[in-house]
C-alpha positions as a Python dict, from the first residue, in 0.01 Angstrom:
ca = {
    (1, 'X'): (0, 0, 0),
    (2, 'X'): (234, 9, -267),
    (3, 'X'): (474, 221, -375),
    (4, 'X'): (288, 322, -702),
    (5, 'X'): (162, 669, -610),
    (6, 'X'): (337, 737, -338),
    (7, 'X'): (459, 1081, -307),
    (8, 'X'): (818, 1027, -151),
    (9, 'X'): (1058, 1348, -70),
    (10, 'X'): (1455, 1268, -72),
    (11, 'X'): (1738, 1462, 90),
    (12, 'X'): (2078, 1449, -18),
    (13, 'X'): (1922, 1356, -360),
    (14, 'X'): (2251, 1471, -603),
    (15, 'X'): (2452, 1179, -580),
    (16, 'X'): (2502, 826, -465),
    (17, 'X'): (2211, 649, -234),
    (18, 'X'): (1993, 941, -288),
    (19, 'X'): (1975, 965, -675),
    (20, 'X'): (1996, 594, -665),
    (21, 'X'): (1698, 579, -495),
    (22, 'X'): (1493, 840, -674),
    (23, 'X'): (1521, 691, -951),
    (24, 'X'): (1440, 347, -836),
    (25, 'X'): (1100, 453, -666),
    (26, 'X'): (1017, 683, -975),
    (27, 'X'): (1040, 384, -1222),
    (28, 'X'): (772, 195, -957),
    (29, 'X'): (562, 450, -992),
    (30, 'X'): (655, 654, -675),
    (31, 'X'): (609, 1057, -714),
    (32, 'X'): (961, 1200, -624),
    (33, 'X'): (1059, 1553, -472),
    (34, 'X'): (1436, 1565, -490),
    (35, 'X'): (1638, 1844, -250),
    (36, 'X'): (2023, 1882, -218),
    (37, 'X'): (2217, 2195, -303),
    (38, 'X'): (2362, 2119, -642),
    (39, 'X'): (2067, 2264, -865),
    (40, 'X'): (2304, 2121, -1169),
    (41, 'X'): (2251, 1739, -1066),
    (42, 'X'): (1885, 1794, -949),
    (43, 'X'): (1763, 1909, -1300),
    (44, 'X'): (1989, 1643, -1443),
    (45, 'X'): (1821, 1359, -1191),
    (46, 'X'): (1472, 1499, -1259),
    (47, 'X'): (1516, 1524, -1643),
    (48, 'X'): (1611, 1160, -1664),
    (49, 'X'): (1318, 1027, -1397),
    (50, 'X'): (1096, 1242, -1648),
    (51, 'X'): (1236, 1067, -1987),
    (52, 'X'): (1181, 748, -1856),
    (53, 'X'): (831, 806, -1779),
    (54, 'X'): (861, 874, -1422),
    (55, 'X'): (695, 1201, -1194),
    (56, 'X'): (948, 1433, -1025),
    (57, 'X'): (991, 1756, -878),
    (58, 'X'): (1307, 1943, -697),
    (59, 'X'): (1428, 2215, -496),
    (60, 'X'): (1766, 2352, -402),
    (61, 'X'): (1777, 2213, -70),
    (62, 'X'): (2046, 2293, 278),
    (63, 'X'): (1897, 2091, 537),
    (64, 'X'): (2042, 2254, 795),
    (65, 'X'): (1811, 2547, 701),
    (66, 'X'): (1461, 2409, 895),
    (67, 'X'): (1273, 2674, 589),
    (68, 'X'): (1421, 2430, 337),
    (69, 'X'): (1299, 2180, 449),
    (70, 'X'): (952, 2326, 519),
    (71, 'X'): (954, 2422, 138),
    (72, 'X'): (1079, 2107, -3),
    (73, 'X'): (747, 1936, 120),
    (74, 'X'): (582, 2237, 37),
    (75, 'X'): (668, 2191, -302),
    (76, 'X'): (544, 1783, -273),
    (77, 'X'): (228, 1913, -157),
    (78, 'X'): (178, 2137, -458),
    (79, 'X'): (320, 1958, -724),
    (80, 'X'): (178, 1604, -620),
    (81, 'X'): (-114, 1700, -365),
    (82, 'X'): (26, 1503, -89),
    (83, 'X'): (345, 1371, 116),
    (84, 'X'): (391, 999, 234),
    (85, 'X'): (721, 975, 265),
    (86, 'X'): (1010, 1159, 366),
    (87, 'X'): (1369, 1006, 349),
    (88, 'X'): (1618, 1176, 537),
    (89, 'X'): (1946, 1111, 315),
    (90, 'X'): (2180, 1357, 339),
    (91, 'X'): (2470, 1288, 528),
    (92, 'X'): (2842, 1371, 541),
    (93, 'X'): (3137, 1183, 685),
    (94, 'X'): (3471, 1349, 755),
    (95, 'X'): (3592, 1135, 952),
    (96, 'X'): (3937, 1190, 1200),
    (97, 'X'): (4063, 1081, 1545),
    (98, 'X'): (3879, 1297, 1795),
    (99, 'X'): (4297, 1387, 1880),
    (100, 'X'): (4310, 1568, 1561),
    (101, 'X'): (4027, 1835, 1676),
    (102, 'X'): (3900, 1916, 1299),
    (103, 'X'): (3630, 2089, 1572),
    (104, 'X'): (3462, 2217, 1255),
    (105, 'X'): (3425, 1927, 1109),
    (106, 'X'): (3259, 1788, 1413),
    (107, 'X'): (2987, 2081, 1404),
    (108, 'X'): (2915, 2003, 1025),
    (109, 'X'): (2836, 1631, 1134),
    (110, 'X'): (2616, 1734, 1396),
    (111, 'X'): (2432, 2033, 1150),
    (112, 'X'): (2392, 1788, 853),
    (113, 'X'): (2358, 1421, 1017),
    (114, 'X'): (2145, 1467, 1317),
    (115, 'X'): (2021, 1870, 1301),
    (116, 'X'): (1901, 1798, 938),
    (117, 'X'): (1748, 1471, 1032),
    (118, 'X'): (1520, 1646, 1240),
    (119, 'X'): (1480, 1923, 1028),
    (120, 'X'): (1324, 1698, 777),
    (121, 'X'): (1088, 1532, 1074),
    (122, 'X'): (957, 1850, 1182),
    (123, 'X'): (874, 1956, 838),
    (124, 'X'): (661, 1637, 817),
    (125, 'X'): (516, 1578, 1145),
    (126, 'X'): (253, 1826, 1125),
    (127, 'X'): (88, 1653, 806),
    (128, 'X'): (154, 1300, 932),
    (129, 'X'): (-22, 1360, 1262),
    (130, 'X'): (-362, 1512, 1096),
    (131, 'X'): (-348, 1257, 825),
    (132, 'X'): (-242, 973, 1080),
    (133, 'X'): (-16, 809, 786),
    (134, 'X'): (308, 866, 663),
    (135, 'X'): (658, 706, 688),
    (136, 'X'): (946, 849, 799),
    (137, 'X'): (1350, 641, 719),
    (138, 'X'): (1656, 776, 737),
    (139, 'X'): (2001, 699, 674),
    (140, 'X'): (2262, 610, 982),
    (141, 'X'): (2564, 379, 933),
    (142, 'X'): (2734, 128, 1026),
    (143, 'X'): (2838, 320, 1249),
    (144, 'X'): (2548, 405, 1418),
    (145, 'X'): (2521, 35, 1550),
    (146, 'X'): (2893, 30, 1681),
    (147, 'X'): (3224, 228, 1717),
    (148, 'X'): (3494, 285, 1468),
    (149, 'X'): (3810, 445, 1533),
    (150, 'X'): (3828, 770, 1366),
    (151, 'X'): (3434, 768, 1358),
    (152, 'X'): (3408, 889, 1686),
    (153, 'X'): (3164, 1195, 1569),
    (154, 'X'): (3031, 1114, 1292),
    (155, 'X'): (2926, 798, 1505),
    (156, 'X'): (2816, 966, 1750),
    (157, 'X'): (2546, 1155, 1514),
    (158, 'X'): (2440, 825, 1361),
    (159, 'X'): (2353, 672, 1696),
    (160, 'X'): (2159, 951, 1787),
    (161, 'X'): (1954, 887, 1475),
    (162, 'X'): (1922, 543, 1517),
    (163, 'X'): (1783, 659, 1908),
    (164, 'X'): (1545, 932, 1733),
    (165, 'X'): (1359, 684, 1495),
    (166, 'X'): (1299, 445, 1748),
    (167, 'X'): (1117, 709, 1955),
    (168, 'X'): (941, 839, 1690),
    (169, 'X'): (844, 458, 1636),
    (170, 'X'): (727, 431, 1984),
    (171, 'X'): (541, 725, 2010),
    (172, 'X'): (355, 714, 1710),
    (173, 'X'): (226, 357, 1801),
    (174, 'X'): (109, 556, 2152),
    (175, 'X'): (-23, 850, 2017),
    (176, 'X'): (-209, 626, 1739),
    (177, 'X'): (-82, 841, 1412),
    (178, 'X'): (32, 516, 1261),
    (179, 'X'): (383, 713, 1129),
    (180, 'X'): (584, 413, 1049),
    (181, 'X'): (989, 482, 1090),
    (182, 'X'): (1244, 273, 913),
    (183, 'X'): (1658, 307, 972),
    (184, 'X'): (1940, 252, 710),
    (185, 'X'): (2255, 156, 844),
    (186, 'X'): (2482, 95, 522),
    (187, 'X'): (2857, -26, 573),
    (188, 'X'): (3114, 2, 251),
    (189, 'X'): (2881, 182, 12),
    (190, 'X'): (3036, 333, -307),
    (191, 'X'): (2937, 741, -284),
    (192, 'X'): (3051, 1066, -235),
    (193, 'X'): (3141, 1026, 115),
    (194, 'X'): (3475, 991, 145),
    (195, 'X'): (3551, 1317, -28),
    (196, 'X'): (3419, 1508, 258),
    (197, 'X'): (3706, 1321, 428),
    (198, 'X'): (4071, 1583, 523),
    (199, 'X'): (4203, 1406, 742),
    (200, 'X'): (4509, 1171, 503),
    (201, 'X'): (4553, 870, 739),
    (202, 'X'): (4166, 839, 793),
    (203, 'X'): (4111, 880, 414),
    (204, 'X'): (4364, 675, 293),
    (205, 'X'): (4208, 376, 516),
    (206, 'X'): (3890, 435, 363),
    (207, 'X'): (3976, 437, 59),
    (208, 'X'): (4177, 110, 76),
    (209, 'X'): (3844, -25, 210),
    (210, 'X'): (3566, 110, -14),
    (211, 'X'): (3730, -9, -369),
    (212, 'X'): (3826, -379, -161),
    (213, 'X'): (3439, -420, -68),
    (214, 'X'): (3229, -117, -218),
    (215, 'X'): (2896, -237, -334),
    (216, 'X'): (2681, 72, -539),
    (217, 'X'): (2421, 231, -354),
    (218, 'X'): (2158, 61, -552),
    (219, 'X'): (2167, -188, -270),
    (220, 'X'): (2024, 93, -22),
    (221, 'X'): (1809, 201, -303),
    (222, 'X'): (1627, -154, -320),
    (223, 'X'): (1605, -146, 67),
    (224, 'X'): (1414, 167, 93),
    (225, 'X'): (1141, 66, -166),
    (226, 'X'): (1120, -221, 51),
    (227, 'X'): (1011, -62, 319),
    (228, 'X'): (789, 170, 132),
    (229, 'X'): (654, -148, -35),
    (230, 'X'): (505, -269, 303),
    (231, 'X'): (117, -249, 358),
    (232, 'X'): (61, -2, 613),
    (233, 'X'): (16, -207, 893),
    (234, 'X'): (336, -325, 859),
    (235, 'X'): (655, -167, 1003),
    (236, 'X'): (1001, -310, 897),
    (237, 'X'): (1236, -76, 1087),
    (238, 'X'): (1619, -156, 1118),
    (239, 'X'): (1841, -272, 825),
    (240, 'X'): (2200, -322, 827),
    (241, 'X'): (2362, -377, 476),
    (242, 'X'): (2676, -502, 435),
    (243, 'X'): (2864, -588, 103),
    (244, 'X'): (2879, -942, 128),
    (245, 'X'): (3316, -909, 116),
    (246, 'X'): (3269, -700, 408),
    (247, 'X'): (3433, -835, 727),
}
C-alpha cells in the first residue's frame, strides 16, 4: 500500500523533521494530522499543505498530556475517517554532563522522549489491534544506538525507544495485528534541537558540529515515506542517517 491515502498523525509537527515530513507525505497524497504546541506554526504548516493541494488537519498538541494525544487521533478519525499511521516526532535534547545535574532537564527528556512516545502508542493501539493494520515509527538518535558524552540522558531515553519498538515489533508479529514499527535514528540533522540546549560547553560543541556536517531534515522526511511506502507485508524497521561528512 502506498502512501496515497494514508491518514498519517505527526508529533512535534512545528518545526524541523516534523514539518518536513508533513509536508512531504501531504504532496504524495498522504492525509496529515499535525500536533505540537505552537498553534502559530501549525496553521501556518496546514495552510501551505492545503495551497498546494494537499489534506491536513491539526491540534495544539503536549505529548506529555496522554488526553492529547487521545484527541489528536481523535481528530484523524473525524476529519479523515481513519488512522494508519502515527509518527512519534517530538523530541528534545538538552544535553549536559550527568556532573552538571540540570536534574530538570533530565525529567523533561524522560516526559517528552520516552513518556510521549508511549503516549502516542497507547493512543493508537486500541484502533490498530481491532483493525489489525497500522504502523507505528518514531524518532531516536544517534544516540540511541551508542553513547555520547554529554548525552548521557537524553541517550538513555532514545535507547529505551529503540528497545520499545522492537517489542512492539515482536509482539505484534505474535499476537497477529500486523502493526508494523519502524525507528529513526538521525545523527547531525539541522533543527530546533540545539536550542533546548543550557548547558555552554555542550552547546558550543554542538554547534561547531551541526553547521560542519548538518544535512536538513528533509533527509528524515524521505526516510519515513519510505517506510510508509512499503506494501504491508513488508516491515523495514531500523534506519540510521548520517550526513555523509559525518565521522
Amino acid at each position: 500500500m502506498s502512501v496515497e491515502n494514508k491518514v498519517v498523525v505527526i508529533t512535534g509537527a512545528s518545526s524541523g523533521i516534523g514539518e518536513a515530513t508533513a509536508k512531504l507525505l501531504a504532496k504524495n497524497g498522504a492525509k496529515v494530522v499535525l500536533g505540537a504546541r505552537r498553534e502559530n506554526r501549525l496553521q501556518e504548516i496546514s495552510q501551505d499543505i492545503k495551497e498546494n493541494g494537499g489534506q491536513a488537519a491539526y491540534r495544539v498538541t503536549d505529548v506529555t498530556n496522554p488526553d492529547d494525544l487521545k484527541a489528536l487521533v481523535a481528530l484523524a478519525k473525524k476529519e479523515f475517517g481513519a488512522i494508519d499511521v502515527i509518527y512519534n516526532n517530538a523530541g528534545i535534547m538538552p544535553t549536559s554532563p550527568i556532573s552538571a545535574l540540570k536534574t530538570a532537564e533530565w525529567n523533561m527528556m524522560i516526559d517528552v522522549n520516552l513518556k510521549g512516545v508511549l503516549n502516542g502508542v497507547a493512543a493508537v493501539m486500541p484502533d490498530f489491534t481491532t483493525q489489525k493494520h497500522g504502523q507505528i515509527i518514531t524518532t531516536s538518535s544517534v544516540a540511541g544506538l551508542k553513547s555520547f558524552i554529554g548525552s548521557g540522558v537524553y541517550g538513555a531515553t532514545k535507547f529505551a525507544v529503540r528497545n520499545l519498538m522492537e517489542v512492539i515489533r515482536m509482539e505484534s508479529a505474535k499476537e497477529q495485528t500486523n502493526i508494523r514499527t519502524a525507528t529513526v535514528y538521525p545523527a547531525a540533522i539541522n533543527t530546533e534541537l540545539l536550542q533546548h540546549i543550557s548547558d555552554e560547553s555542550s552547546k558550543e560543541g554542538m554547534d561547531k558540529l551541526y553547521k560542519s556536517v548538518g544535512i536538513t531534515p528533509d533527509a528524515i522526511a524521505r526516510v519515513v515515506n519510505f517506510a510508509i511506502d512499503q506494501p504491508e507485508d513488508v516491515n523495514v524497521n531500523e534506519f540510521t542517517v548520517y550526513p555523509t561528512k559525518q565521522g
